[in-house]
N, C-alpha and C positions, 0 to 999 in steps of 0.2 A: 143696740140696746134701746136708742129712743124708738125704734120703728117697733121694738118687740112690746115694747110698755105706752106706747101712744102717748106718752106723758114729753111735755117742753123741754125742750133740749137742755133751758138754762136747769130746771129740775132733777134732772139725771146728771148735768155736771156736778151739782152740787151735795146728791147721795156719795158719789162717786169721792168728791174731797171730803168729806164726813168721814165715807171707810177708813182714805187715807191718814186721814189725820187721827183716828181711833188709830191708826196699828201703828201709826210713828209714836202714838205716845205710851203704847203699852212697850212697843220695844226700846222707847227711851228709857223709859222704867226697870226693866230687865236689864238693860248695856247697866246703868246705874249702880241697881242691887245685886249683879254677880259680879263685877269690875271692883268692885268696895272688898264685898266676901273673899273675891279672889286675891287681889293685893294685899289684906291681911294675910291670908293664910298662907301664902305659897308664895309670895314676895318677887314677882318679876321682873322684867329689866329695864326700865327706864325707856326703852325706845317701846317696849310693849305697852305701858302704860302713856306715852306720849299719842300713841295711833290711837288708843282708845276713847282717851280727849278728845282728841283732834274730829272724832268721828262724833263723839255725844255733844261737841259744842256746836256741828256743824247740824244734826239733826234737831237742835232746840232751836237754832237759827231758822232752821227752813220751817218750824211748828209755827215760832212767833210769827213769820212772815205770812205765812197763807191763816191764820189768826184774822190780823191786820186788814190785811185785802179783803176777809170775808167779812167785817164788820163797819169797814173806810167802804161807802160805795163812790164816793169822789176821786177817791184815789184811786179804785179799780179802773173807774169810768176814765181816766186820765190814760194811765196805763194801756188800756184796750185802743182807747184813742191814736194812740203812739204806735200802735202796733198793726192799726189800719193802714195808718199815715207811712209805714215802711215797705204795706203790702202795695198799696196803691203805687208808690213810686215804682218797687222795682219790677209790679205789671205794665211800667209806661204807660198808663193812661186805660190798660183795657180793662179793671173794675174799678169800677163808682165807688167815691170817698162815702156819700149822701144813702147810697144804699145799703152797702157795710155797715157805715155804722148806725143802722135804723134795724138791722138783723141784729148785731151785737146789743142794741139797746135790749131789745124782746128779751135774749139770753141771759144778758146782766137781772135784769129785775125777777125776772122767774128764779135767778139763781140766789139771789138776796132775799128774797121770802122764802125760798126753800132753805135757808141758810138760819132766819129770822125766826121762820116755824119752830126749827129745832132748839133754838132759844130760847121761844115765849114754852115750848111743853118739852122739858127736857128727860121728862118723864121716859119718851120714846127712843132713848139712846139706851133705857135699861138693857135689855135683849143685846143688841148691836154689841155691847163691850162684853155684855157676857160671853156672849158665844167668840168678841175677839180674844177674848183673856185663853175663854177654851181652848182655839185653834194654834195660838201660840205656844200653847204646853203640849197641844201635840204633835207638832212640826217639830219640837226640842226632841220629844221623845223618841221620834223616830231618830235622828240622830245617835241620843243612849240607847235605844238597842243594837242601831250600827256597829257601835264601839263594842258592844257585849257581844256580839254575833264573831267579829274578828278577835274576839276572847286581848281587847286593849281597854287596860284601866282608865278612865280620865276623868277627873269631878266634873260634876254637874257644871259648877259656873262657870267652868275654862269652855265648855260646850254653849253657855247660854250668852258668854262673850261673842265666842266665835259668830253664831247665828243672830244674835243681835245685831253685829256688825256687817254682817254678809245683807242684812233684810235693810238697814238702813242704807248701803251700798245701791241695793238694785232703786233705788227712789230718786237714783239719779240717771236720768237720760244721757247716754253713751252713744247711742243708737244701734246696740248689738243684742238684737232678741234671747233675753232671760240669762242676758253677759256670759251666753256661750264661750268658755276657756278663758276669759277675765276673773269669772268670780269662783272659778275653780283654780286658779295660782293663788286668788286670794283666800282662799277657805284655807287650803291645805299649807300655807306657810304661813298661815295665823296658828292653826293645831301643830304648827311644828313648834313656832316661836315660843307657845306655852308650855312645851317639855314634851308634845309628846312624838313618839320616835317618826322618821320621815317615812318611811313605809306604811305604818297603819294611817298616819292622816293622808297619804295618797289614796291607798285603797277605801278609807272612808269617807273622805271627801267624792271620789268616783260613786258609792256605793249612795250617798245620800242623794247629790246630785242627779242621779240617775231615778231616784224613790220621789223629790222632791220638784222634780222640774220635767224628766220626758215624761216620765206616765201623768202625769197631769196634762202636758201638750198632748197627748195621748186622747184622754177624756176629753179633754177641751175640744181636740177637732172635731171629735165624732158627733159632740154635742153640738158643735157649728152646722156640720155638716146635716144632723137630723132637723137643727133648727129650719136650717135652710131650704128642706125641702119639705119642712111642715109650712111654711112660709109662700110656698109656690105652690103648694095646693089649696091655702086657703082662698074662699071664695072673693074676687074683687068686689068692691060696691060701686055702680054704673057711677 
């Protein structure tokens, strides 16, 4: 991404936690106001409502923090320090403390004015949330037609549970690309927990899964793949 946009590595980090932090708060927002809607209405079990917490307190925890970090540059600069300081040991001696962290300086400050930018004209987040707010409603939908396609009733907010909770899931590093067969036992025994029968949340959780994750790997490579060889033909400069 930086080599595609020529732009400072620490400014591409920090587009990068901007998105993130936009779509952890719209989906806090949504786990919020269908987890409310749906406990009224349809009154669930106590361990469904306990995962639900557990999950919206954990995502406000990880907003504050990278919050925090992006406004403390002391504290960041402390932090990255510590985390030179763990690479350097356990290379034994073969990279430079002095040179680390003279790279990491460059990254931190480019990444705190890209940070600082968006705070002094916050104007330029208009678009960004809009189009996040868009793509959130239509990530759900694909979902409600899932459900209408295998002709299974299910409210909107038990689905905007589910998918809240599944998006706030994948923001955690596991180390297993796009939580292949992790966040598929967790999609389909969260649409079961909320009533609906084990059959359709199998077949819908496969059917979403499959809409929302390979055909995007899909698109994703192909776009890698053409990037990369529009990349190798452009001209070098001596």
């Amino acid at each position: 991404m930086t080599n595609e946009s020529g732009e400072n590595a620490g400014k591409v980090v920090a587009s990068v936690i901007g998105q993130r932090v936009l779509s952890m708060t719209i989906t806090l927002g949504g786990l919020i106001v269908s987890s409310i809607y749906f406990i009224i209405n349809y009154r669930p079990s106590m361990l469904v409502v306990e995962f639900v917490g557990v999950i919206g307190i954990g995502t406000l925890v990880s907003l504050i923090l990278i919050f925090y970090l992006s406004k403390n540059r002391q504290v960041t600069d402390r932090v990255v320090d510590w985390l030179i300081g763990v690479l350097v040991r356990l290379s034994r001696g073969h990279w430079k403390f002095e040179g680390l962290k003279q790279q990491a300086a460059k990254m931190l400050k480019a990444f705190h004015d890209g940070i600082d930018s968006l705070s002094v004209r916050p104007r330029l987040l208009a678009s960004p949330i809009v189009l996040s707010v868009l793509a959130w409603m239509l990530d759900l939908l694909i979902a409600v037609f899932v459900f209408r396609a295998i002709n299974a009733h299910v409210a909107f907010a038990a689905i905007a549970i589910v998918y809240s909770i599944t998006t706030a899931f994948q923001t955690i590093p596991i180390g297993v690309p796009g939580e292949v067969g992790v966040l598929d036992i967790i999609m389909a025994t969260l649409y079961t927990a909320l009533g609906i029968p084990p059959a359709s949340a199998l077949a819908a959780t496969i059917l979403i899964r499959g809409l929302t994750l390979w055909v995007r790997l899909l698109i994703g490579g192909i776009t890698v793949q053409w990037l990369g060889i529009k990349g190798m033909k452009a001209p070098t400069i001596p």
